[in-house]
C-alpha positions as CSV (number, residue, x, y, z in Angstrom):
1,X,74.5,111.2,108.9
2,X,75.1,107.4,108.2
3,X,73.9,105.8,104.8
4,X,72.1,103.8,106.8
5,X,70.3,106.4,108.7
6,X,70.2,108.1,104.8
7,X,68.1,104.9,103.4
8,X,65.9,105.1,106.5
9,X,64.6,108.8,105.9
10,X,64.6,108.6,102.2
11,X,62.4,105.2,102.5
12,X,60.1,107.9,105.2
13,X,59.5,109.9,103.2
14,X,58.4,108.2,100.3
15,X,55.1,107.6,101.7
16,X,54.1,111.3,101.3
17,X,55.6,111.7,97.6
18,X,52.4,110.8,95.8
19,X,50.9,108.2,94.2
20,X,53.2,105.1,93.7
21,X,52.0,101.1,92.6
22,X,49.7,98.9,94.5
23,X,51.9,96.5,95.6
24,X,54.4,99.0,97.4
25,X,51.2,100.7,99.1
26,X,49.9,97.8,100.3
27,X,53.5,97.1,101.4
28,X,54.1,100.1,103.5
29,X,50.6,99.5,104.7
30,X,51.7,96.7,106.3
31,X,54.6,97.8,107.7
32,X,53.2,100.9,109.2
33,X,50.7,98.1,110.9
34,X,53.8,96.5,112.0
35,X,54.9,99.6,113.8
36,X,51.4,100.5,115.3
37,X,51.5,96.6,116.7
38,X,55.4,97.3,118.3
39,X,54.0,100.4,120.4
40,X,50.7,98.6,121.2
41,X,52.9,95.9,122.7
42,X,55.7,97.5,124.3
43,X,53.3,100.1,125.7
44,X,50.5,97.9,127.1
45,X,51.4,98.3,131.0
46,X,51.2,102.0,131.2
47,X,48.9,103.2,133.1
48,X,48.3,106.9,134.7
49,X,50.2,108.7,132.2
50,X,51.5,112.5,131.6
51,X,53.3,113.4,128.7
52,X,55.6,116.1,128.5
53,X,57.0,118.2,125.6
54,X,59.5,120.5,125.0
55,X,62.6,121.5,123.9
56,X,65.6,119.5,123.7
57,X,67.9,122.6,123.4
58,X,67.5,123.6,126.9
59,X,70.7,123.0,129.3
60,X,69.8,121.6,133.2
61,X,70.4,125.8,134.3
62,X,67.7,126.5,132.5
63,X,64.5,127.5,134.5
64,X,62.1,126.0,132.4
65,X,64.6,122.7,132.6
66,X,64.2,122.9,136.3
67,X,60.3,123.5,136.4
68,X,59.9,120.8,134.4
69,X,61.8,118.4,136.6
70,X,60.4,119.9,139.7
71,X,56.4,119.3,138.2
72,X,57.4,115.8,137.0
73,X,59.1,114.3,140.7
74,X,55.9,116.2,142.1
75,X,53.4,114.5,139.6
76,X,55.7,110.8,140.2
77,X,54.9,111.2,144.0
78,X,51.7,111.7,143.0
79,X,51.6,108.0,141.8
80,X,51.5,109.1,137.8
81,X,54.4,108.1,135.4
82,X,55.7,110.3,132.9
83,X,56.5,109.7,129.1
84,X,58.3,112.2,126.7
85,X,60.4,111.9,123.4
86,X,63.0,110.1,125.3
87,X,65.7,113.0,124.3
88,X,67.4,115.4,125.5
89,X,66.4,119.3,127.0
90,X,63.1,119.2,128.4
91,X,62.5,115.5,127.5
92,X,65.4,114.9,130.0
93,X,64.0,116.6,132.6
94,X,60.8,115.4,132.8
95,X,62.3,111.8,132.8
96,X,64.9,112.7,135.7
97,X,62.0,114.0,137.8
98,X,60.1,110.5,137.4
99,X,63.2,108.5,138.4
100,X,63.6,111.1,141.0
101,X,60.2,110.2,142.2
102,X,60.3,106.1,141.8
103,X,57.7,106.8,139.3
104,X,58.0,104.9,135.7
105,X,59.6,106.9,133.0
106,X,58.8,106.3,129.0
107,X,60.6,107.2,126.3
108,X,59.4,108.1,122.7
109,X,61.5,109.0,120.1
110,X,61.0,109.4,116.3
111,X,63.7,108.2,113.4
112,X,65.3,111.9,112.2
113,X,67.9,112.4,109.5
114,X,70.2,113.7,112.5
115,X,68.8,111.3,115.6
116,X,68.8,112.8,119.2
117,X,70.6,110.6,121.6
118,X,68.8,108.8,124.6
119,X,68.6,110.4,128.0
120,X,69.8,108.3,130.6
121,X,66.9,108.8,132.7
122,X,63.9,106.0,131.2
123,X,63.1,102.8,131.9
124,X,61.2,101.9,128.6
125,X,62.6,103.7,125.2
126,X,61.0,103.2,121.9
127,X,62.1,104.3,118.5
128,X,59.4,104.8,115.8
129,X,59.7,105.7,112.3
130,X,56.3,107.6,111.4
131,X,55.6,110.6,113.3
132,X,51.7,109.8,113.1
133,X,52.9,106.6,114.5
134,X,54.4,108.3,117.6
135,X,51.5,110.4,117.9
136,X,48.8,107.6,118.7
137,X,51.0,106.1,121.1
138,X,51.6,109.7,122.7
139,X,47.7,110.6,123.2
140,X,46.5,106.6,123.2
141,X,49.0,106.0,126.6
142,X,48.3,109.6,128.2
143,X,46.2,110.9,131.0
144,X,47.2,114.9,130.6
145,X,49.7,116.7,128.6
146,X,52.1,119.4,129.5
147,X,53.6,121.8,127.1
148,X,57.1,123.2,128.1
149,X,58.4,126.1,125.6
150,X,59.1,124.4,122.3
151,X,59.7,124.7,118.8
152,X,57.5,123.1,115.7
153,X,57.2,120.1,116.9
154,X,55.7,121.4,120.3
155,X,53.3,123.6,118.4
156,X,52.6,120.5,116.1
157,X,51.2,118.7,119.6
158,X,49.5,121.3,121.2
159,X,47.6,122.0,118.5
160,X,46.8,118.3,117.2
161,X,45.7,118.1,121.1
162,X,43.0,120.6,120.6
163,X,41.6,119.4,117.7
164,X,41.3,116.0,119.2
165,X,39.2,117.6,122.1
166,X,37.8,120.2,119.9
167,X,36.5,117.5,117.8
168,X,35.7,115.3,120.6
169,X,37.7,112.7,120.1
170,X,39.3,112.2,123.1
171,X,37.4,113.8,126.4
172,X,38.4,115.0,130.3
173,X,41.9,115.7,128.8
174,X,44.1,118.0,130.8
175,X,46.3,120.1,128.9
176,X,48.4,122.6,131.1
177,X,51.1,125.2,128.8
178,X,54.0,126.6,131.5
179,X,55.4,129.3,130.9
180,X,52.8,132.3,130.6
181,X,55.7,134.9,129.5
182,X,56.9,132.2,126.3
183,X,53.1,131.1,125.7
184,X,51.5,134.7,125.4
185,X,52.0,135.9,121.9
186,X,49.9,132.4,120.8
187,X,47.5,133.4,123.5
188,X,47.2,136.7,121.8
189,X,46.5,135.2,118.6
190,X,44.1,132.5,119.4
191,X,42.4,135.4,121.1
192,X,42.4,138.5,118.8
193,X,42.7,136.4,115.5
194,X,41.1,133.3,115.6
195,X,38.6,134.0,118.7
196,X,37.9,137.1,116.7
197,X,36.6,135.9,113.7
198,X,35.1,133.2,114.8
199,X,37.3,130.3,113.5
200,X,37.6,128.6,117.3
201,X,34.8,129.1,119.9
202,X,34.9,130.7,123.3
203,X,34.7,127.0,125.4
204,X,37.7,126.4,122.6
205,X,40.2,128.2,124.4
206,X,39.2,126.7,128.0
207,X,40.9,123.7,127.1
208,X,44.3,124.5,128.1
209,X,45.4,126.2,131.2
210,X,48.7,128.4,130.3
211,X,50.2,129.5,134.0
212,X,53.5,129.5,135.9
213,X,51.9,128.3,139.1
214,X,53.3,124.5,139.7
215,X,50.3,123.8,142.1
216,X,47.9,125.4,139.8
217,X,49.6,123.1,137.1
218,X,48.9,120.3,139.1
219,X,45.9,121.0,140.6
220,X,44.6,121.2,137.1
221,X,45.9,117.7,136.0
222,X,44.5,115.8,139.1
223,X,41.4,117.1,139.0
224,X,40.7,116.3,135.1
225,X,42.8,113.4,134.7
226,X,41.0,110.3,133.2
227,X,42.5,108.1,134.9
């Protein structure tokens, strides 16, 4: 890792280290304003959007790789344009089935202590520094998400999804989750844990269709999309 790169996390992460004076508070505010106005404006044009997560340690021979690519080009035919994290893995392959398709292809990465590299495959790539940041733009810009296998920072969106439609905060929201062999053990627990003693509610769970069925997949998305 660079020093620069080193200054730019540690000055990150200072926002969640507690209380600190006034006038650097009120200074970060405004740069955190700064960075909500750069996505605002480089993102104003999208229209019709999915969002797809995923990993970014998955190789092209992967399946999930492929299905991902496959469900994109059929989803860019389909006259919607795809954004992801801008990197690498499953990110890649959602963005190579959009410029497979002639459909646009967004980028959205986030400032990390080791950075993931560009895939060749967007037209519009933004970096952001706040993950919250990265987030609005994410859900603010997007029709329907879909959730390829992941790690935390997969979990970290499809849950943050739910709450936002638990909550009612955003509405006619399709979320599809491929991969019904990775997804299951959460299944099981939303199920027999929190379904069980009554932490989520039954309609809870009908927010998210989990299958391996590409057509169901999008079936799902054009039907509910709020376009």
């Amino acid at each position: 890792m660079s020093n620069k790169d080193s200054r730019r996390h540690t000055s990150d992460t200072r926002l969640l280290e507690g209380p600190q004076s006034t006038w650097k508070d009120l200074k970060r505010a405004v740069q955190i304003g700064r960075e909500f106005f750069y996505g605002f404006r480089k993102l104003r044009h999208v229209r019709n959007c999915v969002t797809v997560f995923g990993s970014a340690r998955f190789a092209e021979d992967n399946p999930y790789y492929r299905m991902t690519e496959e469900l994109s080009f059929r989803l860019g035919q389909a006259g919607y344009s795809i954004m992801t994290g801008g990197g690498p893995g499953i990110m890649a392959a959602a963005n190579r089935g959009a410029r497979r398709a002639g459909a646009p292809s967004y980028g959205c990465n986030i400032h990390l202590p080791d950075e993931q590299y560009p895939n060749p495959y967007t037209d519009l790539w933004l970096e952001f520094d706040r993950f919250f940041v990265r987030k609005v733009m994410l859900v603010k810009y997007s029709s329907a998400f879909v959730f390829m296998p992941g790690g935390f920072g997969t979990l970290d969106e499809v849950f943050e999804t739910l709450t936002l439609i638990q909550t009612r905060k955003v509405q006619n929201f399709p979320l599809v989750a491929m991969g019904t062999d990775y997804w299951k053990h959460l299944e099981d627990f939303a199920r027999f844990s929190l379904l069980a003693n009554k932490t989520i509610d039954p309609g809870d769970l009908s927010a998210i269709l989990v299958t391996d069925d590409m057509d169901k997949a999008f079936n799902h998305i054009k039907q509910g999309c709020r376009c």
